[in-house]
C-alpha positions, -999 to 999 in steps of 0.1 A, spaced: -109 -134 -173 -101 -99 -185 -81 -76 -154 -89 -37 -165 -61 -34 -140 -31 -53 -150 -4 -39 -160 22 -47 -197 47 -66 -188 83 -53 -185 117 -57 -203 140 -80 -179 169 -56 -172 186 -91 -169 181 -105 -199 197 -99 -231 178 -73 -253 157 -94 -281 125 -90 -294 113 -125 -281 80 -120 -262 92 -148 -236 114 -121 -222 87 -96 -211 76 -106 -175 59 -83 -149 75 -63 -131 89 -71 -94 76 -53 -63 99 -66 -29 76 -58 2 93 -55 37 55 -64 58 41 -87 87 21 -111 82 -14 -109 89 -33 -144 92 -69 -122 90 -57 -112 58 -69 -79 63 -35 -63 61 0 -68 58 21 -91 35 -16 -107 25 -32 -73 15 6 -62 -4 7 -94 -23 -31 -96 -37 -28 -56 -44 7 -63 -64 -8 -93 -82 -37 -72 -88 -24 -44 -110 -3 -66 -125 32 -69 -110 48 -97 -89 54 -96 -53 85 -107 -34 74 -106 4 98 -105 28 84 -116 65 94 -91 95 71 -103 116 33 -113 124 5 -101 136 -21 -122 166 -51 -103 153 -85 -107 140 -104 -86 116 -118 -65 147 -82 -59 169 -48 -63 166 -35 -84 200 0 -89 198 32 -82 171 58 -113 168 87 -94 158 117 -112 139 152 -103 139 172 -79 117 193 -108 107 162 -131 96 151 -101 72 184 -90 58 188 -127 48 154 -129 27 158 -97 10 195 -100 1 188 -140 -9 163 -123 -33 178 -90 -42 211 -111 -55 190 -129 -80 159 -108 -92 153 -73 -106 134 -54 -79 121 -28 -95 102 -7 -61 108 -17 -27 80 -11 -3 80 -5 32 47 -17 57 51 -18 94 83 -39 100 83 -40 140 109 -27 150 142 2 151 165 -22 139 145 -38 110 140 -3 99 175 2 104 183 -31 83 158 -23 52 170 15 52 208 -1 49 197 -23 18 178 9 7 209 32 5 230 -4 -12 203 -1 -40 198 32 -49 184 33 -76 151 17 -69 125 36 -58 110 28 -19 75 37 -12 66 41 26 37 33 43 26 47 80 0 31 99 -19 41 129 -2 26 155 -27 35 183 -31 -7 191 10 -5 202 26 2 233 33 40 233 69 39 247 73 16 215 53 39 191 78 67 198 106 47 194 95 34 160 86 63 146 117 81 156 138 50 141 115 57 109 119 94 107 158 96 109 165 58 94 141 53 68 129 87 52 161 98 43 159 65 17 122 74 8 107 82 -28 73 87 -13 57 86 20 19 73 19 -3 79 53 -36 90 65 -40 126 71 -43 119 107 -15 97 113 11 119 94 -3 152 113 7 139 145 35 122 140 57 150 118 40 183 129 35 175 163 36 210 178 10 227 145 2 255 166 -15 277 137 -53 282 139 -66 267 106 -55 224 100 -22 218 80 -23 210 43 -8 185 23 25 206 16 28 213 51 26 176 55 52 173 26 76 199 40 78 183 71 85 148 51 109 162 29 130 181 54 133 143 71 144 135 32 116 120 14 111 145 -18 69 133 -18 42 122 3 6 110 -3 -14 119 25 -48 103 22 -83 106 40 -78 149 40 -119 153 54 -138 176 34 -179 192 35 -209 169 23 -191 138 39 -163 138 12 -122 132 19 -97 144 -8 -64 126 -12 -32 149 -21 1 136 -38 24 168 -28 55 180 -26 71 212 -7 64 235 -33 34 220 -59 1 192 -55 9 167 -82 -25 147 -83 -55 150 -61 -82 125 -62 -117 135 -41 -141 103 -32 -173 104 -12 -174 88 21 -179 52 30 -200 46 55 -177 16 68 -147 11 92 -116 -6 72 -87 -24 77 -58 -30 51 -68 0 31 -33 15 34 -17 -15 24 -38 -20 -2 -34 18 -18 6 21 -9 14 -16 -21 -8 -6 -56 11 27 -58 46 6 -58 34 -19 -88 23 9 -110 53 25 -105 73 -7 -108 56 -13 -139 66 23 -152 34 46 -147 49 80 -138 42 92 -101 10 115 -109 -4 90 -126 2 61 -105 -9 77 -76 -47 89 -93 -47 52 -107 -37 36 -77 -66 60 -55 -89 48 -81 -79 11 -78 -84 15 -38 -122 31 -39 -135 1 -64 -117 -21 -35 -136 -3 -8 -171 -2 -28 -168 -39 -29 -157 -42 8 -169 -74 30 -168 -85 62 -152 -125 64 -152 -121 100 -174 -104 132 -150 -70 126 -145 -43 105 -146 -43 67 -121 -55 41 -109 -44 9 -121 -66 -20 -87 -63 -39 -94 -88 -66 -130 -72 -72 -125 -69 -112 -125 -108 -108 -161 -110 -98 -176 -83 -113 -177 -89 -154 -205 -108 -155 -217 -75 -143 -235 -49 -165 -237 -12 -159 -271 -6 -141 -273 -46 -131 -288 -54 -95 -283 -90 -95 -256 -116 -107 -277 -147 -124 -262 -176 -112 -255 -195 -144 -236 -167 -156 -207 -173 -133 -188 -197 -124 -198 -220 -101 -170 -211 -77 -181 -173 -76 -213 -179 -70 -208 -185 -34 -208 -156 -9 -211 -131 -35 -233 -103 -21 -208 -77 -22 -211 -78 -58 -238 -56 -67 -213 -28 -52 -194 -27 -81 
């Protein structure tokens, strides 16, 4: 089965140059992430998204969620100590190509991955923000102030919703008209990361654009039309894409349009496993190429028997 999305593989820095196909392997993506047993988010949505464009994910466990697809309940933190000795276990024998950053917990497993960060310099770390309106607030501030001074400073790009970022780094806007994108990115770079992808920007007619900017220029825009759906995992989904293109050696405009791209097939085929909100379908291209353009129905014999069940989110694609 054909993936439009994967990426070609990628010379080994490790190995010694020769033109032996065996040597080319995908590249490696090392996500920092809690896991999430709804699979809605976290190391599950990172993984599936990696492994989706065509890269291969090293997940390293900070923590896990108690959550459904509806609420998040509780956050089972793990130590600094538990996370260094993963990522430098894996680091010392594999050739991380982009670290990513999820939500990791806590001030001093941000402190932790920003310390490997500055060890490795020369990879690229792409940094996800969540909402973190389910947390305790006294907690929310001391994250996000661990994140701002710890963590940004070793950031390549900073992805987050419009929302989210607004509050967080321009928390006393005071003009009369909404921030834009570079003011979003000026705030981000003065913390020290030189880009940020700030997503869900609401526009007329029920549209949202999506701006990769820096201080001083917009590098790629992508505009989709609203989904009338609530969804979780979606900025997993887009920031953990974004870090396998890149890995995989797409330059940063174009990872980013192909990465928004790769996200609104995900959220046209969206379903609902549980009683809450809607998930991504990351590994969509997978069920769809029986699929012709214009088709409203998927006859049975034309798929395997293993896709035929639970398949009505199909006809989205």
């Amino acid at each position: 089965m054909t993936n439009p999305y994967s990426r070609p593989p990628v010379q080994d820095p490790l190995a010694p140059e020769s033109g032996d196909a065996s040597e080319l392997q995908p590249a490696c993506v090392m996500s920092f992430n809690a896991s999430d047993p709804s699979g809605a988010a976290g190391l599950c949505a990172d993984a599936l998204a990696i492994a989706s464009v065509g890269a291969h994910a090293l997940p390293i466990v900070t923590g896990s969620y108690a959550r459904d697809t509806g609420a998040i309940f509780e956050h089972f933190g793990m130590s600094e100590e538990s996370v260094v000795a993963q990522a430098r276990a894996v680091l010392e024998d594999i050739a991380v190509h982009v670290i990513k950053v999820g939500f990791v917990g806590s001030p001093e497993n941000l402190s932790a991955i920003a310390a490997m960060a500055s060890d490795y310099e020369d990879i690229p770390v792409v940094a996800y923000m969540p909402s973190l309106s389910w947390w305790d607030e006294a907690r929310i501030d001391n994250y996000l102030d661990a994140f701002a001074e710890l963590l940004l400073p070793q950031t390549t790009i900073l992805v987050g919703h419009y929302s989210t970022l607004w509050r967080w780094l321009l928390p006393d806007w005071s003009a009369q008209s909404n921030p834009q994108a570079r003011d979003i990115a000026r705030a981000a770079e003065a913390l020290g990361a030189p880009y940020t992808l700030v997503t869900g920007i609401p526009l007329p007619d029920q549209w949202i654009d999506n701006v990769l900017a820096s201080p001083s220029e917009i590098l790629a825009s992508e505009k989709f039309e609203r989904i009338e759906a609530v969804f979780v995992g979606a900025g997993d989904t887009l920031s953990a894409a974004l870090a396998a293109l890149l890995a995989s050696g797409c330059d940063l405009a174009s990872a980013t349009s192909e990465a928004l791209n790769y996200l609104d097939r995900c959220l046209l085929g969206g379903f609902q496993p549980g009683m809450g909100h809607t998930l991504p379908d990351r590994l969509f291209w997978a069920q769809a190429e029986a699929l012709a353009p214009g088709d409203d129905e998927v006859p049975a014999n034309d798929l395997p028997q293993a896709l035929t069940q639970g398949l009505s989110h199909v006809t989205k694609h």
